[in-house]
N, CA, C and O atoms as a GROMACS GRO file, in nm:
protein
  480
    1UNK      N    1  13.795  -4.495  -0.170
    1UNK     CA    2  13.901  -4.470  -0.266
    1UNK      C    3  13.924  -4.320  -0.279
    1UNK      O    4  13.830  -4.246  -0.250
    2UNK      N    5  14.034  -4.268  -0.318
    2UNK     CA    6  14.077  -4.167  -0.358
    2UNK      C    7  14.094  -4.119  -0.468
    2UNK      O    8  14.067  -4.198  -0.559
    3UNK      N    9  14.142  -3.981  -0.512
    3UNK     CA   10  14.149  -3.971  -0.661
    3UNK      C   11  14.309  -3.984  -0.684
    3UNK      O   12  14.406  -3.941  -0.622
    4UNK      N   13  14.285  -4.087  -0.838
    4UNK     CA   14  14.460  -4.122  -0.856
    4UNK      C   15  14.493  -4.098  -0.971
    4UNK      O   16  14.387  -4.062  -1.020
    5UNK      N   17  14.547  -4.095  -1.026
    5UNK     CA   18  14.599  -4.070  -1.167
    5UNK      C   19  14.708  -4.192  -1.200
    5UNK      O   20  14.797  -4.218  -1.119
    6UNK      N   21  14.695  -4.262  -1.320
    6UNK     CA   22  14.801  -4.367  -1.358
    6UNK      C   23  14.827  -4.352  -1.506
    6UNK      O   24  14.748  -4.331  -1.598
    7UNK      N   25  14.947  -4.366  -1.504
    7UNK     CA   26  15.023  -4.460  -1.633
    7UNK      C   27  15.082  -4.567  -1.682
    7UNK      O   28  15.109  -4.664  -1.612
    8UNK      N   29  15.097  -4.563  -1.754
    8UNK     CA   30  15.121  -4.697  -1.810
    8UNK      C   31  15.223  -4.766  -1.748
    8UNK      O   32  15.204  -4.886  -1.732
    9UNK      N   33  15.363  -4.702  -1.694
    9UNK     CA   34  15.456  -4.758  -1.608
    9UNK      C   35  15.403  -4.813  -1.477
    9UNK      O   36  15.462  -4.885  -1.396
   10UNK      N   37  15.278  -4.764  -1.471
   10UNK     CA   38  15.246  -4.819  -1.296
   10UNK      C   39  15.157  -4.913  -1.349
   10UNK      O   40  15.067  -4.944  -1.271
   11UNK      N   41  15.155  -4.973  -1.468
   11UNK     CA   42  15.133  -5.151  -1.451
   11UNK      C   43  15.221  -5.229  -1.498
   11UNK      O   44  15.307  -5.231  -1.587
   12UNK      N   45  15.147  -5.342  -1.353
   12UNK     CA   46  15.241  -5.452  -1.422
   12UNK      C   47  15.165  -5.569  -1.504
   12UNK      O   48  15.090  -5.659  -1.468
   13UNK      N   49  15.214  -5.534  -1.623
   13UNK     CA   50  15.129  -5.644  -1.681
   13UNK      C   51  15.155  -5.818  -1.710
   13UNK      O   52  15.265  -5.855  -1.750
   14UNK      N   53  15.078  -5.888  -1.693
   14UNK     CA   54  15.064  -6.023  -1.723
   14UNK      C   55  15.010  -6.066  -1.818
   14UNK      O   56  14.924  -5.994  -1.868
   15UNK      N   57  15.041  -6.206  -1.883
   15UNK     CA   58  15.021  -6.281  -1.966
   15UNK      C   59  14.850  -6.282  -1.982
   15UNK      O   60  14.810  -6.360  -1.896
   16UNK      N   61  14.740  -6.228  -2.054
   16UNK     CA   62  14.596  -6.242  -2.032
   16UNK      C   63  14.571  -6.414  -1.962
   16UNK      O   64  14.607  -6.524  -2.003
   17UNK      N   65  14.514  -6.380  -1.873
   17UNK     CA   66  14.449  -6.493  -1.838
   17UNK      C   67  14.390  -6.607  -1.936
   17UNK      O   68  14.284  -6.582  -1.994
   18UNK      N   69  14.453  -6.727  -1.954
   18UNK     CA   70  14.366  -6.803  -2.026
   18UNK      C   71  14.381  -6.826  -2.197
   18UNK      O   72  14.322  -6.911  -2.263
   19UNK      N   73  14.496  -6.706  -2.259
   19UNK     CA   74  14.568  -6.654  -2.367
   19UNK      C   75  14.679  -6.754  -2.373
   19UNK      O   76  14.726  -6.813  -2.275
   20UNK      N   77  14.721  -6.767  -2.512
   20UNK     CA   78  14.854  -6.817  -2.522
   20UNK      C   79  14.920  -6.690  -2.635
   20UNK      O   80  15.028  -6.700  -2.693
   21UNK      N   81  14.861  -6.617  -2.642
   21UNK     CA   82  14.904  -6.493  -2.763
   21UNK      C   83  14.997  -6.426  -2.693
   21UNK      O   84  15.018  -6.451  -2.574
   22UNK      N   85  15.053  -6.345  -2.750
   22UNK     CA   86  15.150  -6.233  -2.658
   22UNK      C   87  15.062  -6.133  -2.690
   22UNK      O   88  15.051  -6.071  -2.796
   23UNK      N   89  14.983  -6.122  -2.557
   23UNK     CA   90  14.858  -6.018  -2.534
   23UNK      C   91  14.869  -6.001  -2.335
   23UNK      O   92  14.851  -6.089  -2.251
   24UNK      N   93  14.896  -5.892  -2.321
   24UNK     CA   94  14.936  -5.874  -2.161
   24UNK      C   95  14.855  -5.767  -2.079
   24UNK      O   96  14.851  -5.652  -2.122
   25UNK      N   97  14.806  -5.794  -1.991
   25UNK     CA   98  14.693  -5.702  -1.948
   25UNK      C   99  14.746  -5.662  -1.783
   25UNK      O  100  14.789  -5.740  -1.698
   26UNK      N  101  14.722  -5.481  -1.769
   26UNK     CA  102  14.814  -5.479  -1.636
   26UNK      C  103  14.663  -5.388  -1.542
   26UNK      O  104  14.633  -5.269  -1.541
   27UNK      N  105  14.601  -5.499  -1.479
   27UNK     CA  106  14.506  -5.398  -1.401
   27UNK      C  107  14.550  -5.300  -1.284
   27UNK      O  108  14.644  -5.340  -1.217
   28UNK      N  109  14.489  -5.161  -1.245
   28UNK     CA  110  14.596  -5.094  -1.213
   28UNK      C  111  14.469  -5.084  -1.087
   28UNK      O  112  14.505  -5.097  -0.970
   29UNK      N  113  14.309  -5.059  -1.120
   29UNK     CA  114  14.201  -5.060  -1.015
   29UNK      C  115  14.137  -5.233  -1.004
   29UNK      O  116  14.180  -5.303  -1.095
   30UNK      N  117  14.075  -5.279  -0.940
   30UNK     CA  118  14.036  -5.390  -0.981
   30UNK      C  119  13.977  -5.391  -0.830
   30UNK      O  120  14.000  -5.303  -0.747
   31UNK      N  121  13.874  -5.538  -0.802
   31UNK     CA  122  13.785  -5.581  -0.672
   31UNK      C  123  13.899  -5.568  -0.572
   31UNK      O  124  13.857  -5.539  -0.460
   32UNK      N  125  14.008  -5.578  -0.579
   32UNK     CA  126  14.116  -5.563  -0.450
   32UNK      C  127  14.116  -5.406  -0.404
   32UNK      O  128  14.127  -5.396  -0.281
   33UNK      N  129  14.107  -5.308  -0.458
   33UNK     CA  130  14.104  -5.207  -0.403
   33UNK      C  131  13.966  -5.107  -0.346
   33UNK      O  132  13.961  -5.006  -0.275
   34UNK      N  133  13.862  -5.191  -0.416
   34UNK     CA  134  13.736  -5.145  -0.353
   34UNK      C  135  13.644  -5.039  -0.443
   34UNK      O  136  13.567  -4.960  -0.388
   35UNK      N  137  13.656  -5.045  -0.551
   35UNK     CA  138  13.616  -4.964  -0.660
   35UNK      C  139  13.559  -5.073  -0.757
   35UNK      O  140  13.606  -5.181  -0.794
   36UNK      N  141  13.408  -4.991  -0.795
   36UNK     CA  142  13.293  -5.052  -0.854
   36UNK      C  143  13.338  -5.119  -1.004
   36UNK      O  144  13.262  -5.196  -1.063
   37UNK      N  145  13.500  -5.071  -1.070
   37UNK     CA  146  13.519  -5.095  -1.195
   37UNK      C  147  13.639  -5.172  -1.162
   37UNK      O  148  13.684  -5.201  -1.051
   38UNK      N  149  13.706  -5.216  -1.343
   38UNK     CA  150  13.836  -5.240  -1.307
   38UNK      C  151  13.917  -5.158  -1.412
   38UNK      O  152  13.909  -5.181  -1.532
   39UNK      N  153  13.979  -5.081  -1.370
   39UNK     CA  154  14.037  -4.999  -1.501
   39UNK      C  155  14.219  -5.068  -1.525
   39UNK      O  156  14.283  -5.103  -1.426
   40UNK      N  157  14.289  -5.077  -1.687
   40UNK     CA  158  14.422  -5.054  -1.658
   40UNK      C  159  14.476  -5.082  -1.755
   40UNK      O  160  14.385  -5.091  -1.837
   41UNK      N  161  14.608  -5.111  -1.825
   41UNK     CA  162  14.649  -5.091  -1.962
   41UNK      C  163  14.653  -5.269  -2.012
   41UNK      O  164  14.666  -5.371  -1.944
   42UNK      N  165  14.636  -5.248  -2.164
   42UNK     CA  166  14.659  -5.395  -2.249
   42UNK      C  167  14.774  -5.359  -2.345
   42UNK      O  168  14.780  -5.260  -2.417
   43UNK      N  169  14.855  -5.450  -2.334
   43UNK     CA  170  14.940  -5.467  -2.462
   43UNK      C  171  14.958  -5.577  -2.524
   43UNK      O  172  14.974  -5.684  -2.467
   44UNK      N  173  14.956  -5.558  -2.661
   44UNK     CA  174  14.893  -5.656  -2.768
   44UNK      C  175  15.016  -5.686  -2.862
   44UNK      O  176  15.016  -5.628  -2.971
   45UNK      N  177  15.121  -5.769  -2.832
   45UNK     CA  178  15.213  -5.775  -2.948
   45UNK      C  179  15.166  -5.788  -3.069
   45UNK      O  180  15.048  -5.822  -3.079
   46UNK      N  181  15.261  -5.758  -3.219
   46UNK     CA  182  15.183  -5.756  -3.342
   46UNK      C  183  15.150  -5.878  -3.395
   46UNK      O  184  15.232  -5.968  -3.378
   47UNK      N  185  15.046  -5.904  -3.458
   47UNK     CA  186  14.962  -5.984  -3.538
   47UNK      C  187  14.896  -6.061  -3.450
   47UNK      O  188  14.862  -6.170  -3.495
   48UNK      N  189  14.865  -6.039  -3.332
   48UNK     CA  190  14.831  -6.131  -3.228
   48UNK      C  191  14.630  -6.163  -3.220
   48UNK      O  192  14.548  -6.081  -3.261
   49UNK      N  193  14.604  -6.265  -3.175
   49UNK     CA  194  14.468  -6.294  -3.190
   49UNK      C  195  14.389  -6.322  -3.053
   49UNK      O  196  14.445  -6.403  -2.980
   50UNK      N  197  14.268  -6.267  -3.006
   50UNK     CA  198  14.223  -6.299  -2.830
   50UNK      C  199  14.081  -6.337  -2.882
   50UNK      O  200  14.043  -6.280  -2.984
   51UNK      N  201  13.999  -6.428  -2.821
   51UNK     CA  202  13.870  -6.481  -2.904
   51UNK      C  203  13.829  -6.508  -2.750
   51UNK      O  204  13.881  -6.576  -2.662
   52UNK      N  205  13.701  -6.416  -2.753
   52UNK     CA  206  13.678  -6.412  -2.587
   52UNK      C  207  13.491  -6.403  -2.610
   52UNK      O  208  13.422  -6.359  -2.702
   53UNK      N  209  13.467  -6.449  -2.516
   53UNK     CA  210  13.313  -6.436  -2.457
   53UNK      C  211  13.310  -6.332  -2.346
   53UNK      O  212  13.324  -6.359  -2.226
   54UNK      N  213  13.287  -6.193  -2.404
   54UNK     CA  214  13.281  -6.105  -2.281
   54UNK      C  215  13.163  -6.106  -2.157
   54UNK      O  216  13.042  -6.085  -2.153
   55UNK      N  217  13.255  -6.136  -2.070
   55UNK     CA  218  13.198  -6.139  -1.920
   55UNK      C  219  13.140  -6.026  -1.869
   55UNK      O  220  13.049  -6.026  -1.786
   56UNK      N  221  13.188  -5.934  -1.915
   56UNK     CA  222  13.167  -5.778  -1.809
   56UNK      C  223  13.088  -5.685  -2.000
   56UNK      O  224  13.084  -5.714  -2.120
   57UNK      N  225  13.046  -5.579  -1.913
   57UNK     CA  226  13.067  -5.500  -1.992
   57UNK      C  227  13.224  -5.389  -2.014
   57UNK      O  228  13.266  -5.309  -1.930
   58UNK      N  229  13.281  -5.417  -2.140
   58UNK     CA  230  13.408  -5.365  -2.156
   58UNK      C  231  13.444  -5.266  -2.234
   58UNK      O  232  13.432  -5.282  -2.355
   59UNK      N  233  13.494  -5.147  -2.185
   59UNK     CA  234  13.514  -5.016  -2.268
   59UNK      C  235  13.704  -5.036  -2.281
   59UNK      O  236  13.785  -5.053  -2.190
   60UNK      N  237  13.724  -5.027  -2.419
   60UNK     CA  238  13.862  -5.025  -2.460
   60UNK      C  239  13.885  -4.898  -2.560
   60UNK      O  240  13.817  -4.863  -2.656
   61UNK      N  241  14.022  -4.828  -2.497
   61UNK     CA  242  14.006  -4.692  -2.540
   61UNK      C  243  14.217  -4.744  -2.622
   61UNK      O  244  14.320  -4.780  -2.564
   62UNK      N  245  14.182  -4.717  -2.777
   62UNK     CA  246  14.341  -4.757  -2.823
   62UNK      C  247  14.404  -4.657  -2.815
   62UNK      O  248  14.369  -4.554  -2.874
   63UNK      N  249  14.514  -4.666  -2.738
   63UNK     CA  250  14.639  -4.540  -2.723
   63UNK      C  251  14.771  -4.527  -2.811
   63UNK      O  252  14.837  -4.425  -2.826
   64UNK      N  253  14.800  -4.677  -2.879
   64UNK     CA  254  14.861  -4.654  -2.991
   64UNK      C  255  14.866  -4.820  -3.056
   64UNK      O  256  14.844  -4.923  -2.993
   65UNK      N  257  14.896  -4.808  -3.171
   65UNK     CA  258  14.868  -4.891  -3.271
   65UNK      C  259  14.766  -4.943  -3.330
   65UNK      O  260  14.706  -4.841  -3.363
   66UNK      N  261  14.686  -5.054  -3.376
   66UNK     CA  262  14.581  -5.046  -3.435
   66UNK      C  263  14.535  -5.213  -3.395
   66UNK      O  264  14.618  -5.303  -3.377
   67UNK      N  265  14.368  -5.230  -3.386
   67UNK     CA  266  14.312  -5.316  -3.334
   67UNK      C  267  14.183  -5.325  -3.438
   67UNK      O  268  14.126  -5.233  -3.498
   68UNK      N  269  14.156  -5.478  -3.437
   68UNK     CA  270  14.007  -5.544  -3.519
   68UNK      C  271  13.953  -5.598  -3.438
   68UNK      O  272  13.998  -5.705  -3.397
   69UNK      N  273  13.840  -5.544  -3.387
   69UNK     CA  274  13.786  -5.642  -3.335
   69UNK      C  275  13.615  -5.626  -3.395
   69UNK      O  276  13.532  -5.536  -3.411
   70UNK      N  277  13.629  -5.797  -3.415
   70UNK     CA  278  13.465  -5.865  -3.482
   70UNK      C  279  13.385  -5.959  -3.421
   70UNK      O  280  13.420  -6.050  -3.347
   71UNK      N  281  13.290  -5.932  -3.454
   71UNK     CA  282  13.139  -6.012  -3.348
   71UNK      C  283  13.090  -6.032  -3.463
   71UNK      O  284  13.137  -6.017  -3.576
   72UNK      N  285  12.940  -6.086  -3.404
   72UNK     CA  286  12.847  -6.099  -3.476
   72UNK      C  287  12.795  -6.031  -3.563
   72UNK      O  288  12.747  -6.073  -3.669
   73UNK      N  289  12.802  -5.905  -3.522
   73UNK     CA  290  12.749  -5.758  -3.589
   73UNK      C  291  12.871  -5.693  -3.662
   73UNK      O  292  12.877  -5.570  -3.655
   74UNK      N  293  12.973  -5.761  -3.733
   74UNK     CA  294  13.049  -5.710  -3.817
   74UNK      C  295  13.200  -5.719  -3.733
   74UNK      O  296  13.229  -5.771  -3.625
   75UNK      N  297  13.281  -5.642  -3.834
   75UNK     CA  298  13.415  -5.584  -3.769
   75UNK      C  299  13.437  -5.426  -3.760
   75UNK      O  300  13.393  -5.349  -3.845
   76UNK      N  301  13.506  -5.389  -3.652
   76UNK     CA  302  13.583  -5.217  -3.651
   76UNK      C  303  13.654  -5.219  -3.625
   76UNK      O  304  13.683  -5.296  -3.533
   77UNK      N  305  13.762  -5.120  -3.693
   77UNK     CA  306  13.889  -5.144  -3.676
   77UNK      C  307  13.891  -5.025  -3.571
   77UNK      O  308  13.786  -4.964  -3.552
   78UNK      N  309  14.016  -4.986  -3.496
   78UNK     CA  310  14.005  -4.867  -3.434
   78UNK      C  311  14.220  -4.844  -3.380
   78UNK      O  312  14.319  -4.914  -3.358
   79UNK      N  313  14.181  -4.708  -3.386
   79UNK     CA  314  14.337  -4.676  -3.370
   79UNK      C  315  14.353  -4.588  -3.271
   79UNK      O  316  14.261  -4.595  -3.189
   80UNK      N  317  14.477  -4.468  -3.234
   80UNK     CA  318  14.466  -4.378  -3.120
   80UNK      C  319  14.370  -4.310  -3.082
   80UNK      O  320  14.324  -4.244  -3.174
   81UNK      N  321  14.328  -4.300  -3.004
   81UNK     CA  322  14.217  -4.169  -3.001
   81UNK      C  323  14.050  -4.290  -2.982
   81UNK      O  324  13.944  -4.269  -2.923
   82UNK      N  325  14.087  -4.382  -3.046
   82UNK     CA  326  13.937  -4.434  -3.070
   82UNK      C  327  13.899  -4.578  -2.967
   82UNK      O  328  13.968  -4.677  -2.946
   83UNK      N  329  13.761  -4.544  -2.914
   83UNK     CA  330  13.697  -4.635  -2.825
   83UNK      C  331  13.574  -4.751  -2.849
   83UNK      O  332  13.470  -4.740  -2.914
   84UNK      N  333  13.612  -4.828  -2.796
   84UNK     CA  334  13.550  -4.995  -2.870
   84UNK      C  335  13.471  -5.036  -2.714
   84UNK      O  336  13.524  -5.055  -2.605
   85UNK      N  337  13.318  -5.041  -2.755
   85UNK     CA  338  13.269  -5.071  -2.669
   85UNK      C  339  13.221  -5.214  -2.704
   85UNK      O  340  13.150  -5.232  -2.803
   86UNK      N  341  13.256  -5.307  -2.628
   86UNK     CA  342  13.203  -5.466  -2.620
   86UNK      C  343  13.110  -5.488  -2.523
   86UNK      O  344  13.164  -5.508  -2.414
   87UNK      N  345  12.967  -5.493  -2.520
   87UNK     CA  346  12.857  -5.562  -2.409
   87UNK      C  347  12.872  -5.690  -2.376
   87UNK      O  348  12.888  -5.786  -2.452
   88UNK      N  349  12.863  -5.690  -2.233
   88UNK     CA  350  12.843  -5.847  -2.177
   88UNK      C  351  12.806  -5.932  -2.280
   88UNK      O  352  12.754  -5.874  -2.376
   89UNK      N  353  12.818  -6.061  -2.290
   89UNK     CA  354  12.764  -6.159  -2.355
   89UNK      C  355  12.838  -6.169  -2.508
   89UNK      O  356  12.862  -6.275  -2.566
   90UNK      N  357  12.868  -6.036  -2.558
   90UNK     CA  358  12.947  -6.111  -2.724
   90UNK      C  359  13.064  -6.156  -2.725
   90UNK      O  360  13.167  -6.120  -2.669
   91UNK      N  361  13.030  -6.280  -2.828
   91UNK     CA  362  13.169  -6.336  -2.829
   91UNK      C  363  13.231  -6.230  -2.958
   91UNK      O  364  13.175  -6.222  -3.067
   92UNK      N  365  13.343  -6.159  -2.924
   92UNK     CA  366  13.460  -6.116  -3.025
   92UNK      C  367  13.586  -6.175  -3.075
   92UNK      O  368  13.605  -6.288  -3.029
   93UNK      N  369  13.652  -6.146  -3.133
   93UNK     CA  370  13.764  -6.175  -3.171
   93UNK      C  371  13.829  -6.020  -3.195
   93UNK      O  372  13.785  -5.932  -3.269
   94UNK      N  373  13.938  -6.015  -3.116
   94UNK     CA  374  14.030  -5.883  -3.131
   94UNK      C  375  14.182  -5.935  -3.185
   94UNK      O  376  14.248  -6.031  -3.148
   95UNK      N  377  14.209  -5.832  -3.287
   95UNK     CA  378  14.329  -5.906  -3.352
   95UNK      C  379  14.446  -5.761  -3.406
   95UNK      O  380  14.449  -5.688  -3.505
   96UNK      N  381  14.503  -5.769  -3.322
   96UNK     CA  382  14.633  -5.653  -3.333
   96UNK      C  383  14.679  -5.637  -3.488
   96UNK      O  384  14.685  -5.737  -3.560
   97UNK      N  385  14.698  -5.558  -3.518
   97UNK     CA  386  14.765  -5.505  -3.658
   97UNK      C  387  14.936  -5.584  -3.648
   97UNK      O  388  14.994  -5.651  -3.562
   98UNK      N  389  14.975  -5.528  -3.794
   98UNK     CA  390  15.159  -5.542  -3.735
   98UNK      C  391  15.250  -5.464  -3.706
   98UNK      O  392  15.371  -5.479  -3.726
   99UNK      N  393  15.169  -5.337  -3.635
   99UNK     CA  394  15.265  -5.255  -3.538
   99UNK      C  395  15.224  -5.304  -3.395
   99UNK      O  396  15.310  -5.265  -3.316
  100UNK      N  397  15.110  -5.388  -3.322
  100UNK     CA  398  15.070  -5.418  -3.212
  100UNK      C  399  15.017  -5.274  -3.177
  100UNK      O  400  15.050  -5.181  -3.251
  101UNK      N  401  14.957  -5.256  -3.098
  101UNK     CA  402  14.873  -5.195  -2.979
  101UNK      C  403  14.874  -5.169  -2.826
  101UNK      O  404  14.897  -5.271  -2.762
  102UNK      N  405  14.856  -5.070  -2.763
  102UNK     CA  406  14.821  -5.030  -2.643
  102UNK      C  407  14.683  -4.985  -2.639
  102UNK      O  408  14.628  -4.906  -2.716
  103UNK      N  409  14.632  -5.052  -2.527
  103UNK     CA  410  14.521  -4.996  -2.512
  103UNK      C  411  14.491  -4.957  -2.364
  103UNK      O  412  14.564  -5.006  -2.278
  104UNK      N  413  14.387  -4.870  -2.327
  104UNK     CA  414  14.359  -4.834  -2.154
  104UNK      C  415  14.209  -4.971  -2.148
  104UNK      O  416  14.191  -5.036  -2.251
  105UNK      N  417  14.167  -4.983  -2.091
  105UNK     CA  418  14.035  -5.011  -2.060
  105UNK      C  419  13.965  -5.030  -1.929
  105UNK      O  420  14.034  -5.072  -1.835
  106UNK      N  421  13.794  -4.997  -1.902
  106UNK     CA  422  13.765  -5.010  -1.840
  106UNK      C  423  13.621  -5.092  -1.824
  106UNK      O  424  13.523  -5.085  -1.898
  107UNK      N  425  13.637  -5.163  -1.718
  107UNK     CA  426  13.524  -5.275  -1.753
  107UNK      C  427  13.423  -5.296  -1.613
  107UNK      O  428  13.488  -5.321  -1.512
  108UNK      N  429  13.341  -5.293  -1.602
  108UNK     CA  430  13.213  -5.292  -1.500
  108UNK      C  431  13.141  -5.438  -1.495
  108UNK      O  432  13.075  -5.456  -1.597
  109UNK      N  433  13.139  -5.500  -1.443
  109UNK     CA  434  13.157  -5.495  -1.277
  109UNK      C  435  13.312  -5.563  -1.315
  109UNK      O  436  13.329  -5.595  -1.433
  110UNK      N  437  13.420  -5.585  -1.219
  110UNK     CA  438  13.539  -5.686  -1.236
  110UNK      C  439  13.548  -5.775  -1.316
  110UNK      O  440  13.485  -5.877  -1.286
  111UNK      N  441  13.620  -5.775  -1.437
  111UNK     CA  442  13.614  -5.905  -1.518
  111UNK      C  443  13.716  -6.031  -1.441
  111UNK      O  444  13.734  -6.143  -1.489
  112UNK      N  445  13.752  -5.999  -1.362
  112UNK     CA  446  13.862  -6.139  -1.267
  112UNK      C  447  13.725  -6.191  -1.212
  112UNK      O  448  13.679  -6.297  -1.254
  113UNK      N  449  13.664  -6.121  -1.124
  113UNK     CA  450  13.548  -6.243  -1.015
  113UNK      C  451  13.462  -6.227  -1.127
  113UNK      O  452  13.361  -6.252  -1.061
  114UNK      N  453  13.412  -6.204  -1.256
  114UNK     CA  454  13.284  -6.223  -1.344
  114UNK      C  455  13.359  -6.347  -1.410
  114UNK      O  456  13.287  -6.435  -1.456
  115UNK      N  457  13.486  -6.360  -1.418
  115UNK     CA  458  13.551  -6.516  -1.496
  115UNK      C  459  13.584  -6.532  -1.637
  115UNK      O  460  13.595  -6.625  -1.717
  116UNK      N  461  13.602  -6.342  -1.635
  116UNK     CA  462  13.648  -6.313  -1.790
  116UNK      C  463  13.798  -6.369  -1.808
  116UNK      O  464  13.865  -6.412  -1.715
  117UNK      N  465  13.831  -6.365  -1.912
  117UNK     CA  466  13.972  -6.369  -1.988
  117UNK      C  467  14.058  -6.260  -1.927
  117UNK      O  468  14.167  -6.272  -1.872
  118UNK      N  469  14.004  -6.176  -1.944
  118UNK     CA  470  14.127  -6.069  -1.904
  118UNK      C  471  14.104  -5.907  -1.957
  118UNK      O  472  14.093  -5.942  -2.075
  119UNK      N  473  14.092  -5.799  -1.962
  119UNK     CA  474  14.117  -5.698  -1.949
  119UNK      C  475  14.175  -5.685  -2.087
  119UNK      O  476  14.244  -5.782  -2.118
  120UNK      N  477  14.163  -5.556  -2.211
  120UNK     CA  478  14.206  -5.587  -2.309
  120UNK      C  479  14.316  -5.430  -2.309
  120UNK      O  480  14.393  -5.409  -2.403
   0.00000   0.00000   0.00000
């Protein structure tokens, strides 16, 4: 691989895998290109709800609007600027505010071949 730089226009995002929310996830690196992660943008229409058993370990970094997400070990809310780390194995619930959300994220090893939901 090479070094690349992306934005948000260079995904295309889809419906999350497995979601019926209007929650859309656009991977931009992923197991198709040969890189150990999968990095790429989420968008979260407002008031929307994703209740997932994380597969991978998942780093979600919010770029605008505001996000809850709660486990076992409580809730945090988090807004621009701020990063939400989820470990393999918890089940969360992430739930968009009512301005909705963008988020970047990056998740180790591939959450497509680990049989995650989707990329947040």
């Amino acid at each position: 691989m090479k070094v690349q730089k992306f934005s948000l226009s260079d995904a295309s995002m889809e419906r999350s895998p497995g979601q019926e929310a209007d929650i859309f996830a656009g991977n931009l690196v992923d197991e198709r290109h040969g890189g150990p992660v999968t990095i790429g943008y989420g968008r979260y229409s407002p008031n929307q709800v994703l209740e997932d058993t994380i597969a991978v370990d998942d780093t979600m970094i919010v770029l605008e609007g505001r996000l809850s997400v709660s486990s076992a070990d409580g809730t945090v809310e988090a807004g621009p600027g701020d990063i939400v780390y989820m470990p393999k194995g918890n089940r969360v619930t992430i739930r968009s505010h009512e301005q909705g959300a963008v988020t970047a994220y990056v998740t180790y090893p591939h959450w497509r071949t680990a049989g995650g939901e989707g990329g947040q």
